[in-house]
KELOLO-767788 format. One record per residue: x, y, z of N, C-alpha, C in turn. Coordinates in steps of 0.02 Angstrom, whole numbers, plus 32768, in hexadecimal, padded with zeros to 4 digits. Layout:
! residues N
<<X, Y, Z>, <X, Y, Z>, <X, Y, Z>> ...
! end
This chain:
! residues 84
<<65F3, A3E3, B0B4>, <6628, A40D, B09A>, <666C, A3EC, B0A2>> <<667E, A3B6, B0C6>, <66B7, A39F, B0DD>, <66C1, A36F, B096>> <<6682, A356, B06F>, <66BD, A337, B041>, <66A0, A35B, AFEF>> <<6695, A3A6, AFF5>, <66B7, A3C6, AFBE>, <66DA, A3A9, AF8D>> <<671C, A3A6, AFA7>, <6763, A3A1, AF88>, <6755, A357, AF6E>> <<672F, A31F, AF86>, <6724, A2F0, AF6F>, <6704, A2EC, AF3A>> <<66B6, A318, AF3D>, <6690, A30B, AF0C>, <66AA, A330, AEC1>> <<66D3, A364, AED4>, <66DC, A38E, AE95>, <6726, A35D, AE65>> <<6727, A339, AEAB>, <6776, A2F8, AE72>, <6740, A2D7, AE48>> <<6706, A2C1, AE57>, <66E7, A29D, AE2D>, <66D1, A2A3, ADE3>> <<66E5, A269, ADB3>, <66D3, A277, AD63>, <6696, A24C, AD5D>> <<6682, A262, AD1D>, <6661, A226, AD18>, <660C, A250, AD2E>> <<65E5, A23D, ACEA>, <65A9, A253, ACF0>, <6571, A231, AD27>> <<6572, A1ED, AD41>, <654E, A1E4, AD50>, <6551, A1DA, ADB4>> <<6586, A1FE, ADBD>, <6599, A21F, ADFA>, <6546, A248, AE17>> <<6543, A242, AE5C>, <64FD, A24F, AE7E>, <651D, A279, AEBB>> <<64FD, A2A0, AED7>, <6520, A2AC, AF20>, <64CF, A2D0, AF54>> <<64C5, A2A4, AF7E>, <6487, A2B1, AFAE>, <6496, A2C6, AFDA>> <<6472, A30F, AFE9>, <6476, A336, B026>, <6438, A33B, B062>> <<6442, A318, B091>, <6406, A323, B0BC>, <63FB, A34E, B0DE>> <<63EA, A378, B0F0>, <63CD, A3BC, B114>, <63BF, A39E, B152>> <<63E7, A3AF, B182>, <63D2, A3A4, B1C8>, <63CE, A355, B1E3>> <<6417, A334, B1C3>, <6427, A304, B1BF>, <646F, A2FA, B1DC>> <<6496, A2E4, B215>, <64DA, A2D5, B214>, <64E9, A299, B21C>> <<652A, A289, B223>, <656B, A263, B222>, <6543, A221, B21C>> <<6523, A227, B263>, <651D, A1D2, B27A>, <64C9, A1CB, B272>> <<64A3, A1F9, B25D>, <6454, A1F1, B228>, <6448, A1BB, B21E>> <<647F, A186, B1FE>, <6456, A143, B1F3>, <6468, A10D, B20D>> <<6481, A114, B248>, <6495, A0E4, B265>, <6456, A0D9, B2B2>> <<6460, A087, B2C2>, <6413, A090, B2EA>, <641B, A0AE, B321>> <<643D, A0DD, B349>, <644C, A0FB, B36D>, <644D, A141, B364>> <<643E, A151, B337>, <643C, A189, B316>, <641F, A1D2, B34F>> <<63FA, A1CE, B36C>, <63CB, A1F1, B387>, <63DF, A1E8, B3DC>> <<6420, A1CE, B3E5>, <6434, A1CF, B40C>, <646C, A1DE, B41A>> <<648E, A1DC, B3D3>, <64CA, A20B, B3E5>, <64E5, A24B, B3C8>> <<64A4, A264, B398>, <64AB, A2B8, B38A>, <6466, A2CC, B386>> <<646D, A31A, B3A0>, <6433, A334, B3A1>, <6438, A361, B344>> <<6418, A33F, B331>, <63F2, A347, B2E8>, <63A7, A361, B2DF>> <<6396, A38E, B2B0>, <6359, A391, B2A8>, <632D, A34E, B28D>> <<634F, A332, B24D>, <633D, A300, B237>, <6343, A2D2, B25D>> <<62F7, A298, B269>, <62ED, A252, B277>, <6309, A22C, B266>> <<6324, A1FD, B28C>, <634F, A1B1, B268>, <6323, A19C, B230>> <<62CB, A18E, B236>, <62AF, A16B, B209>, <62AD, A1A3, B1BF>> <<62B4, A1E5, B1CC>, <62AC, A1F5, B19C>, <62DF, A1F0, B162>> <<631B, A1F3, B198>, <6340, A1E8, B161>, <635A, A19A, B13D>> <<633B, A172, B163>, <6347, A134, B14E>, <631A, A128, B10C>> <<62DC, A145, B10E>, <62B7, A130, B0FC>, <62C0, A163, B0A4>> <<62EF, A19E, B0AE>, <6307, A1CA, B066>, <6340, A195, B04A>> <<6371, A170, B074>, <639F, A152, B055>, <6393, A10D, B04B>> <<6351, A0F7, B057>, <633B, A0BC, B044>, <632D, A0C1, AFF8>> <<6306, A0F9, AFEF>, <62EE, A102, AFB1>, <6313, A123, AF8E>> <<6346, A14F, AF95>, <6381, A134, AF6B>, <63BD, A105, AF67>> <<63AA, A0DB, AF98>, <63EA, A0A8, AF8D>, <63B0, A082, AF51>> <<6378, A078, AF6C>, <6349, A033, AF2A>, <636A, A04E, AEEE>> <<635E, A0AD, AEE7>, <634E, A0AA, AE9B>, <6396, A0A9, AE90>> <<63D9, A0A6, AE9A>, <6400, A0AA, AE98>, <640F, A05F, AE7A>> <<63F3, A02B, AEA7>, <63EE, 9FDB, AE9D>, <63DE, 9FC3, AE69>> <<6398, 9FD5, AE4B>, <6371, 9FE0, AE13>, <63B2, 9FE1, ADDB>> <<63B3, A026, ADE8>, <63CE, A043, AD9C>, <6416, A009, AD9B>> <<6432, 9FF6, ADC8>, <6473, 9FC6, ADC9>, <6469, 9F9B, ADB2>> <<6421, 9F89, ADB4>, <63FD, 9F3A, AD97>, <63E4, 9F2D, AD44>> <<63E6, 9F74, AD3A>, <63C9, 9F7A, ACDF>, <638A, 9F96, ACF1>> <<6363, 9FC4, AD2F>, <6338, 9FAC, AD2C>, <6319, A001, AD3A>> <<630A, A02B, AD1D>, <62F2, A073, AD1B>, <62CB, A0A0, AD3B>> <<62AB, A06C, AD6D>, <6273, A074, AD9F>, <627A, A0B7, ADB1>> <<62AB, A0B3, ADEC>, <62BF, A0DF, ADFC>, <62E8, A125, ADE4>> <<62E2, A125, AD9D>, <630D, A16A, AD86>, <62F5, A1AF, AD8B>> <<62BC, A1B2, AD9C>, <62A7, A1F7, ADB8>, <62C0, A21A, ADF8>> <<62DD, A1E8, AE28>, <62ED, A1D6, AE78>, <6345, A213, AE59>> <<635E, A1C4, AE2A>, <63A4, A1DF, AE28>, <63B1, A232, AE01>> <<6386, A228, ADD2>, <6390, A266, ADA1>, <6369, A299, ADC2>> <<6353, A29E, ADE2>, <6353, A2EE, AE0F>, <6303, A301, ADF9>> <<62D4, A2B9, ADD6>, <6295, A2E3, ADBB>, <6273, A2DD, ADEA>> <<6267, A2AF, AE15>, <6239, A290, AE4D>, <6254, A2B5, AE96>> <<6237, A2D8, AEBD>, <6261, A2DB, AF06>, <6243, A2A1, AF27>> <<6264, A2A3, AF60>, <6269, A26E, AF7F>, <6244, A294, AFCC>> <<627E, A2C4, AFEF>, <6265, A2EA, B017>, <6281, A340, AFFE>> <<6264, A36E, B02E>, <627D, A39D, B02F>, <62AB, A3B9, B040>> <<62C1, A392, B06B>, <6310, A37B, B097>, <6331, A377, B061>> <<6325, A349, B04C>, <636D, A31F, B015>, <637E, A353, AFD1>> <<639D, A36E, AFB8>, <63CB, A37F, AF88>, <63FD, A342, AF52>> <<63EB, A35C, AF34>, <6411, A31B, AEF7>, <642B, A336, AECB>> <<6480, A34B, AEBD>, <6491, A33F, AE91>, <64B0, A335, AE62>> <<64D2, A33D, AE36>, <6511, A320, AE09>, <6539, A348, ADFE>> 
! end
């Protein structure tokens, strides 16, 4: 909720915004699990923003693999929320 005001400045159709459920601040950093008590696992969430950073990579590359990931058809987890 803190960057609202950010996402709603944003134009531009191909704008994304991922919400993790039971995910904070420092989630992906390798310390993660040591310095907030989170529901979410470090690996889990590494392992949701892995697979959208690829398809994110992909599609940067010409390369479509991944457009189910970005376009909201494929989930990823049940955690994660995606969207434009």
């Amino acid at each position: 909720s803190e960057a609202d005001d950010l996402w709603a400045a944003l134009q531009g159709g191909a704008n994304r915004r991922l919400v993790l459920e039971g995910a904070g601040h420092q989630s992906f950093t390798d310390f993660a699990d040591q310095l907030e008590d989170v529901p979410m696992p470090a690996e889990e969430g590494f392992e949701i923003l892995d697979i959208y950073g690829l398809a994110w990579a992909l599609r940067a590359a010409g390369d479509e693999t991944g457009a189910p990931v970005l376009d909201g058809d494929e989930s990823v987890s049940p955690d994660a929320t995606l969207s434009r």
